[in-house]
VEXVO-723460 format. One record per residue (C-alpha): residue in three letters; x, y, z; residue number from 1. Coordinates in nm, 3 decimals. Layout:
% residues N
+------+---------+---------+---------+-----+
! code !    east !   north !      up ! pos !
+------+---------+---------+---------+-----+
!  ALA !       X !       Y !       Z ! NUM !
...
+------+---------+---------+---------+-----+
This chain:
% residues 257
+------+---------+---------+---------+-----+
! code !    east !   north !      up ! pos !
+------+---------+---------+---------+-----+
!  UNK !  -5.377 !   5.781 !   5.242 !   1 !
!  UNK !  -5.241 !   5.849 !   4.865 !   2 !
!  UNK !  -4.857 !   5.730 !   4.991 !   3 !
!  UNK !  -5.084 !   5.401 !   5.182 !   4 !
!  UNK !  -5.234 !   5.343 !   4.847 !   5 !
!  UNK !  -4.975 !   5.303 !   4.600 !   6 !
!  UNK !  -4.692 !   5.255 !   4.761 !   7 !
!  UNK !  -4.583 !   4.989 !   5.047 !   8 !
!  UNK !  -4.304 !   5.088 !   5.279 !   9 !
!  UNK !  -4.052 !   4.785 !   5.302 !  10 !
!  UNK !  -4.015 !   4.734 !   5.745 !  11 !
!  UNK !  -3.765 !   4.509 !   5.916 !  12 !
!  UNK !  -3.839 !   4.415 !   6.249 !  13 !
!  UNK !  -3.518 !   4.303 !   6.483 !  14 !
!  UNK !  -3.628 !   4.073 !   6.779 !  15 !
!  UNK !  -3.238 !   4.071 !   6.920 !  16 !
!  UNK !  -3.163 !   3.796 !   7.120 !  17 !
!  UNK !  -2.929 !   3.573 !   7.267 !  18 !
!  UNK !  -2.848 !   3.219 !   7.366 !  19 !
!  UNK !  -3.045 !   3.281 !   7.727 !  20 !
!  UNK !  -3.352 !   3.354 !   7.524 !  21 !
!  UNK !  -3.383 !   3.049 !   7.388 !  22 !
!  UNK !  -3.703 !   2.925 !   7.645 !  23 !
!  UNK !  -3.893 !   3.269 !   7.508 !  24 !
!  UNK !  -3.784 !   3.271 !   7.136 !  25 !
!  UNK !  -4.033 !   3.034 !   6.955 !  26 !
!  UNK !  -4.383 !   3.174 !   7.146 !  27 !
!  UNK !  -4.294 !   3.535 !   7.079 !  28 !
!  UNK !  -4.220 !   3.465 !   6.700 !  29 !
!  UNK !  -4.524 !   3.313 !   6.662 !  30 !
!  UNK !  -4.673 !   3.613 !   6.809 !  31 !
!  UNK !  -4.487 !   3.898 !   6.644 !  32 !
!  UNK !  -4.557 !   3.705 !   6.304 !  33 !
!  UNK !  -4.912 !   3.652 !   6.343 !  34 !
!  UNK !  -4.893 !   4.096 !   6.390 !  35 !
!  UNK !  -4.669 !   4.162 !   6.130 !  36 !
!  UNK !  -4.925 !   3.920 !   5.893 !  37 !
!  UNK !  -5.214 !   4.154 !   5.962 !  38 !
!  UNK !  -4.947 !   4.452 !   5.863 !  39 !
!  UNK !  -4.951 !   4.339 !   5.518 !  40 !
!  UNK !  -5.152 !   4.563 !   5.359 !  41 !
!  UNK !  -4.966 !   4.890 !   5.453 !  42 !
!  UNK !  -4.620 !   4.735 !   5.435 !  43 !
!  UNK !  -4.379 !   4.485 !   5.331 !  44 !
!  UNK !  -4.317 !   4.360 !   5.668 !  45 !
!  UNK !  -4.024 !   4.092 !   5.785 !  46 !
!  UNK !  -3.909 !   4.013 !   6.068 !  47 !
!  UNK !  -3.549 !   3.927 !   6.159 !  48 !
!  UNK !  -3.404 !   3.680 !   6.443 !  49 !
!  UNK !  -3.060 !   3.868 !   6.528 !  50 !
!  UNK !  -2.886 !   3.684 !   6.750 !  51 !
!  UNK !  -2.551 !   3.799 !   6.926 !  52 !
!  UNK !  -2.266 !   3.636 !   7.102 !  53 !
!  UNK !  -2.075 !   3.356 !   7.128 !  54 !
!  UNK !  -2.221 !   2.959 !   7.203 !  55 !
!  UNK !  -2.537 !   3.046 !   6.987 !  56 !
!  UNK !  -2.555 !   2.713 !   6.815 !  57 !
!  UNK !  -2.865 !   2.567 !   6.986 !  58 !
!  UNK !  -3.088 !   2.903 !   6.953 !  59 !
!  UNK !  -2.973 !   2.994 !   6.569 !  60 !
!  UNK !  -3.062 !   2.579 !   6.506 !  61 !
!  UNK !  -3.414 !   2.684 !   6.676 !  62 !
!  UNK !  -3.428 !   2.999 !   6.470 !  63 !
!  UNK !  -3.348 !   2.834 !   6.149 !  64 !
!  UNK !  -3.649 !   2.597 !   6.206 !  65 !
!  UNK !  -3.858 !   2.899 !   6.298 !  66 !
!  UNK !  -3.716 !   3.045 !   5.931 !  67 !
!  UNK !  -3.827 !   2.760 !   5.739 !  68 !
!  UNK !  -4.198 !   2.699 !   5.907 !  69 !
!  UNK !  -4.301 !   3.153 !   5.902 !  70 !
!  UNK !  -4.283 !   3.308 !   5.551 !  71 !
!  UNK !  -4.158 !   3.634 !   5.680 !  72 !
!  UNK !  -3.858 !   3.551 !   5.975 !  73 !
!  UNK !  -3.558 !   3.516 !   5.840 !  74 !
!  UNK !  -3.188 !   3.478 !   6.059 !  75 !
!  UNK !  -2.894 !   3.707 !   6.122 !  76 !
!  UNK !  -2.587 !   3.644 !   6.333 !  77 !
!  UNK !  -2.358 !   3.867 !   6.494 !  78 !
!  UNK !  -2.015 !   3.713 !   6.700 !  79 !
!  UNK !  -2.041 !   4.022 !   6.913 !  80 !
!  UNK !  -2.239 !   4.052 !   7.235 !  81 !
!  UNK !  -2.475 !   4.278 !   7.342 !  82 !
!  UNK !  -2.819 !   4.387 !   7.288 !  83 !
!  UNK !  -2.705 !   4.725 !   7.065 !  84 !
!  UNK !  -2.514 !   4.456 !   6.840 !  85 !
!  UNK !  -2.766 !   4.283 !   6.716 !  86 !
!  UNK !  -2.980 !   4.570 !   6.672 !  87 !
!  UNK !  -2.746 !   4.760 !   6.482 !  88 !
!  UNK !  -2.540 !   4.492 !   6.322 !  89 !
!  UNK !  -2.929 !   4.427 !   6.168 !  90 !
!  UNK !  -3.023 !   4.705 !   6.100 !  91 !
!  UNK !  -2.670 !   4.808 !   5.876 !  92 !
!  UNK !  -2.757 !   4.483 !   5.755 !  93 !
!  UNK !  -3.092 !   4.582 !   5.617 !  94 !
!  UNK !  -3.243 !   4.728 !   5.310 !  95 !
!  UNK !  -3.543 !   4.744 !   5.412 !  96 !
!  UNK !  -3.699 !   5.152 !   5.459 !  97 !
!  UNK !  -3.824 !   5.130 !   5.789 !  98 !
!  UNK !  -3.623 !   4.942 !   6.014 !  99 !
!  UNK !  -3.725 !   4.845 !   6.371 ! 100 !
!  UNK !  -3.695 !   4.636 !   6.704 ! 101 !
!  UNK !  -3.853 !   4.542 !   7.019 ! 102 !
!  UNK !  -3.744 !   4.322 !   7.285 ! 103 !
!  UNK !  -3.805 !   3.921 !   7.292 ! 104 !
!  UNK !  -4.009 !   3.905 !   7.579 ! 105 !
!  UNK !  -4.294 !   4.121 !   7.435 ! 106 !
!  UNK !  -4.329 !   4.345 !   7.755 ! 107 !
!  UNK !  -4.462 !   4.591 !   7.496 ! 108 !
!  UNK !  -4.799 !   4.540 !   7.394 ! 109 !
!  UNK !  -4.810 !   4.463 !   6.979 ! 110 !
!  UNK !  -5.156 !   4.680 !   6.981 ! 111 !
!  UNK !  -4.869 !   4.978 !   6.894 ! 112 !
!  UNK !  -4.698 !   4.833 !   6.652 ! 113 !
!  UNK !  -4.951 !   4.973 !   6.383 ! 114 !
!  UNK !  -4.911 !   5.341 !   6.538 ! 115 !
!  UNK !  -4.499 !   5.325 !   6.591 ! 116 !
!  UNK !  -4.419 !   5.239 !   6.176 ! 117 !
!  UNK !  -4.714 !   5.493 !   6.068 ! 118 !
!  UNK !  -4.560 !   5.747 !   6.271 ! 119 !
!  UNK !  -4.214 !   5.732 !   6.067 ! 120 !
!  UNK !  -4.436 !   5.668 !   5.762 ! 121 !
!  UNK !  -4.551 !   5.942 !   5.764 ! 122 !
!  UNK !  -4.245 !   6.200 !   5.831 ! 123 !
!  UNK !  -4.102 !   6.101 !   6.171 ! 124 !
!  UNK !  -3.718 !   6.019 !   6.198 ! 125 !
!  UNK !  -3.763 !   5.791 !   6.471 ! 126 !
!  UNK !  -4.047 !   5.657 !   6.642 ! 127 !
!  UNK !  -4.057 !   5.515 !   6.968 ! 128 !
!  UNK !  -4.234 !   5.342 !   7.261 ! 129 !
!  UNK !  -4.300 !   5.520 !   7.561 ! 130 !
!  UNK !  -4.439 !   5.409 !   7.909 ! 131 !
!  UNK !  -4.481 !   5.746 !   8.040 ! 132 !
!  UNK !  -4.643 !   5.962 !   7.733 ! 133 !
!  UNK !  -5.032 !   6.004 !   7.836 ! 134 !
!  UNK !  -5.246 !   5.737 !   7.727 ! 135 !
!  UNK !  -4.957 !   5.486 !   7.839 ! 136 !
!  UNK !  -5.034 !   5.212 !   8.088 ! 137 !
!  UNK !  -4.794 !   5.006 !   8.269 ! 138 !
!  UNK !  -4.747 !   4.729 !   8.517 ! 139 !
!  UNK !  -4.408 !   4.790 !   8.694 ! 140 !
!  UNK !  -4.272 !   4.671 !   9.050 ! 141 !
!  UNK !  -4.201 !   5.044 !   9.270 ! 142 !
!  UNK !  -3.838 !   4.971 !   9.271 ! 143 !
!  UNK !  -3.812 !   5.001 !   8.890 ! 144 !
!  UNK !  -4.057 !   5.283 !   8.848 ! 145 !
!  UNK !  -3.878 !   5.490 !   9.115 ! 146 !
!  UNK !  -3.518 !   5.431 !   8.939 ! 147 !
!  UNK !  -3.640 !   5.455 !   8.567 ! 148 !
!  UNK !  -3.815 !   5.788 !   8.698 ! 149 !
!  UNK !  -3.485 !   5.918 !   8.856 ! 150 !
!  UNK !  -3.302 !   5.836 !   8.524 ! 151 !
!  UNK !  -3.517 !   5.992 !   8.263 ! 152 !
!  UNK !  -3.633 !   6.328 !   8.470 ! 153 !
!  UNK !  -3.243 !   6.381 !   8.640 ! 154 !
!  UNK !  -2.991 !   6.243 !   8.382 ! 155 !
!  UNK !  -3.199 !   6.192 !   8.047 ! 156 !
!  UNK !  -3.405 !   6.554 !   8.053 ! 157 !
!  UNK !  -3.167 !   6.727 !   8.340 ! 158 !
!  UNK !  -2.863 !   6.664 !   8.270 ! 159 !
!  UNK !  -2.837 !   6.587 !   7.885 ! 160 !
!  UNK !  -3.163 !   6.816 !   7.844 ! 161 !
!  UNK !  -3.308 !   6.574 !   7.573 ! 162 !
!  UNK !  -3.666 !   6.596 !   7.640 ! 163 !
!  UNK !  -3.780 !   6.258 !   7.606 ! 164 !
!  UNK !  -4.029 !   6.081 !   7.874 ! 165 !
!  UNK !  -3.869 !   5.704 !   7.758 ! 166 !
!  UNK !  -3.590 !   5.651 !   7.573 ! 167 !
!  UNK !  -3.559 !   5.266 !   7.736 ! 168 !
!  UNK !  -3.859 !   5.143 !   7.590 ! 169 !
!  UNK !  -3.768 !   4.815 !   7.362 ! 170 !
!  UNK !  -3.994 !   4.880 !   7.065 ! 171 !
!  UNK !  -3.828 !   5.145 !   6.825 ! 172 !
!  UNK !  -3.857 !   5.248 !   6.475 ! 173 !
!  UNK !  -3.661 !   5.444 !   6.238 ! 174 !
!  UNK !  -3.579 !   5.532 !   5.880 ! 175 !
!  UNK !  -3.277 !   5.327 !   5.745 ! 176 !
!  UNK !  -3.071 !   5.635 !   5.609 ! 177 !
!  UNK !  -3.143 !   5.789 !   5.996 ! 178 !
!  UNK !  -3.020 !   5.510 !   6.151 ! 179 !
!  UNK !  -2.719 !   5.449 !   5.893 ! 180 !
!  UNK !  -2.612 !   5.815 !   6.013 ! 181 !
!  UNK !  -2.575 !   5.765 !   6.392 ! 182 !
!  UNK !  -2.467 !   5.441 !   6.462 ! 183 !
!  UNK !  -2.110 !   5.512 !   6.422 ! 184 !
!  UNK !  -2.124 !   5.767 !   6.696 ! 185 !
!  UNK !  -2.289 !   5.545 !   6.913 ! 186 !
!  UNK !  -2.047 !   5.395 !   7.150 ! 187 !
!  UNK !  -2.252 !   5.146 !   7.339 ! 188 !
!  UNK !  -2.328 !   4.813 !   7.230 ! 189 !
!  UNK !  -2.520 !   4.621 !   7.521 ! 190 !
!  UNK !  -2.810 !   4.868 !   7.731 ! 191 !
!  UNK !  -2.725 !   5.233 !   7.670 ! 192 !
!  UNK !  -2.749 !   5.250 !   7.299 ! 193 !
!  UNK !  -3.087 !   5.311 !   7.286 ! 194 !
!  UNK !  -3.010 !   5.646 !   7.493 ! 195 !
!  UNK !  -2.681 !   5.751 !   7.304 ! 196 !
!  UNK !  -2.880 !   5.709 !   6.980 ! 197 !
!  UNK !  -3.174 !   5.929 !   7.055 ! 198 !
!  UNK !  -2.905 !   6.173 !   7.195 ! 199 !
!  UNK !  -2.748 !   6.259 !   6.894 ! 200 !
!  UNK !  -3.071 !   6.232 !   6.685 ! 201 !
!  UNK !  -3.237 !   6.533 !   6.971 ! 202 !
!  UNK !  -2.922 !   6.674 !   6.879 ! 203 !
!  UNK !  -2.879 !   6.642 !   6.493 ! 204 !
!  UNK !  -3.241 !   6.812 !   6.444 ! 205 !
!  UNK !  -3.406 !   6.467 !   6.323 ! 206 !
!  UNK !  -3.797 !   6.442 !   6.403 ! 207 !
!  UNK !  -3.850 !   6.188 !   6.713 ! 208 !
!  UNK !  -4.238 !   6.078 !   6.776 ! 209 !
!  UNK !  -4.327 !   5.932 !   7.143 ! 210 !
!  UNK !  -4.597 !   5.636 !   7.100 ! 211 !
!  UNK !  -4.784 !   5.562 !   7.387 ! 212 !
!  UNK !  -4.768 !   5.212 !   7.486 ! 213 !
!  UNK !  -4.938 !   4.915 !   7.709 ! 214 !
!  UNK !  -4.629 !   4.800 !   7.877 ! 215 !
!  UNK !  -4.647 !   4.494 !   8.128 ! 216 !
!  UNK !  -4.308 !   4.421 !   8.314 ! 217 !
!  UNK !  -4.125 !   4.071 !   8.240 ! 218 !
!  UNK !  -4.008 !   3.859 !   8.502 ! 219 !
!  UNK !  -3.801 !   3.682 !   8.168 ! 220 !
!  UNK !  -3.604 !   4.011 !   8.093 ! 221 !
!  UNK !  -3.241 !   3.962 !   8.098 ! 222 !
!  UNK !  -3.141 !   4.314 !   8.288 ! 223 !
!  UNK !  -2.919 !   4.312 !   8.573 ! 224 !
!  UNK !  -3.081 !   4.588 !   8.705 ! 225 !
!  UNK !  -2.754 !   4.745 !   8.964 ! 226 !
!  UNK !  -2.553 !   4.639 !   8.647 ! 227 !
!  UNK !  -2.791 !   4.814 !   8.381 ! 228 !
!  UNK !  -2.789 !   5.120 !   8.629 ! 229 !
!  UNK !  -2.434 !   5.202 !   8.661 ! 230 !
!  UNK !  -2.364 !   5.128 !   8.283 ! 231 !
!  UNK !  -2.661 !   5.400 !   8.206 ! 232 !
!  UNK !  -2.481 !   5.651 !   8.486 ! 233 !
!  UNK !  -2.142 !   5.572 !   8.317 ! 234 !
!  UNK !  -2.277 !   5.629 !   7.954 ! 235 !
!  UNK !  -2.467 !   5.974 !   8.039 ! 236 !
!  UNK !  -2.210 !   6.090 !   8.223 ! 237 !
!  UNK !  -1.921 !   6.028 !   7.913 ! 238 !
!  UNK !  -2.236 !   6.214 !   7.683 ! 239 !
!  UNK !  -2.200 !   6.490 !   7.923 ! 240 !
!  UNK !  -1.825 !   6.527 !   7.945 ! 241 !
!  UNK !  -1.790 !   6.458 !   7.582 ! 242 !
!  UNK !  -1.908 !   6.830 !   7.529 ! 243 !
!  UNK !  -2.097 !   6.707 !   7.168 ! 244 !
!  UNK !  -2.234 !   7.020 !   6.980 ! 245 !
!  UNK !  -2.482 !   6.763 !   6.712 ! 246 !
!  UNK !  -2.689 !   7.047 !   6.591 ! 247 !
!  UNK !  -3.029 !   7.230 !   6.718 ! 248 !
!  UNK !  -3.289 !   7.027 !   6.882 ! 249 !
!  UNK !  -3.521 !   6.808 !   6.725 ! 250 !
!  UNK !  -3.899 !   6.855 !   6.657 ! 251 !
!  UNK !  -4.097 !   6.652 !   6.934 ! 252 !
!  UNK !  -4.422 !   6.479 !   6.883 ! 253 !
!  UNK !  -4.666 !   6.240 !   7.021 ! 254 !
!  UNK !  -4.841 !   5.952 !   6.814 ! 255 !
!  UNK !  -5.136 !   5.819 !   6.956 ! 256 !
!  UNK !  -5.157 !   5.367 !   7.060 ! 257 !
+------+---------+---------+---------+-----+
């Protein structure tokens, strides 16, 4: 409570998107401001618009006008596309102390949010959202259970023997100077990044807290799930081969929604 009291942890919050999320973009601001409003007390909370690709002119115009009209969004740009792009190209970006994302559509309920930056607050590396962590509810079709289950138990905790439950989960958080330190190893830019970079933080020894989450399944998301699939196959299996010796494992946890 002493570090709540005097001092107000500065938080960036990426929404990445792109030109096809230009239908969602405007409602989920609205919402993700109106959360980040009633964050003000703890933190210093802003939330950035990072879009990524080419032909982005109509959706940066609507994010400008988002800019002007909610005190805290402001607009970042990236030529390069790919979801891991405009999250990291953000977050190098920032200079903010907590530094964050979560996907446009909102799958993940916002009633986290408080319990994902008070995690790394208060001594966590990284703090993320998980859809399998007890206390987690979720609304998925069988197809994509079954598959996501395959991935995380097989490839994720088998075969890279990271034990996370969820390390797909859109709504991350992290300390800047954490974040600053892996992204150049990452090698993925578009789906896998979010794996690669918990990887080497498991691997470095950095602190990783699993939040529980309320996670409803979006028929607006933008994965290609056969696509999505074999780039996640291709990226474990180059972690694998790649024979990285990071450092001891990391201390687990688990915050609480």
């Amino acid at each position: 409570m002493g570090r709540q009291a005097t001092h107000r942890d500065t938080v960036d919050v990426v929404l990445p998107v792109y030109p096809g999320n230009l239908e969602i973009l405007a409602e989920s601001v609205s919402v993700l401001h109106r959360a980040l409003l009633g964050l003000a007390e703890a933190y210093r909370p802003a939330l950035v618009i990072s879009i990524n690709g080419p032909g982005i002119e109509r959706i940066e115009s609507m994010a400008r006008r988002l800019a002007d009209a909610y005190p805290l969004v402001r607009v970042f740009t990236t030529q390069h596309a790919g979801k891991g792009w405009g999250v990291f190209s953000a977050w190098a970006a920032s200079e903010a102390e907590i530094v964050s994302y979560m996907d446009v559509d909102l799958a993940t309920d916002l009633e986290a949010l408080p319990a994902l930056l008070e995690a790394v607050r208060d001594g966590a590396d990284f703090a993320i959202g998980s859809r399998y962590r007890e206390g987690a509810r979720m609304e998925r079709t069988l197809k994509r259970l079954f598959l996501s289950k395959v991935y995380h138990r097989v490839l994720i905790n088998g075969f890279l023997g990271v034990p996370l439950t969820d390390v797909q989960c859109g709504f991350k958080a992290c300390r800047r100077p954490a974040a600053l330190a892996l992204i150049p190893k990452v090698k993925d830019r578009k789906w896998f990044f979010e794996a690669e970079m918990l990887y080497y933080a498991y691997k470095a020894g950095y602190r990783i807290e699993e939040i529980p989450v309320v996670w409803r399944e979006s028929s607006k998301s933008s994965l290609h799930l056969l696509q999505a699939s074999l780039e996640f196959f291709h990226g474990v299996m180059r972690l694998k081969l790649s024979g990285s010796r990071a450092g001891r494992g990391s201390r687990l946890g688990c915050g609480s929604a």
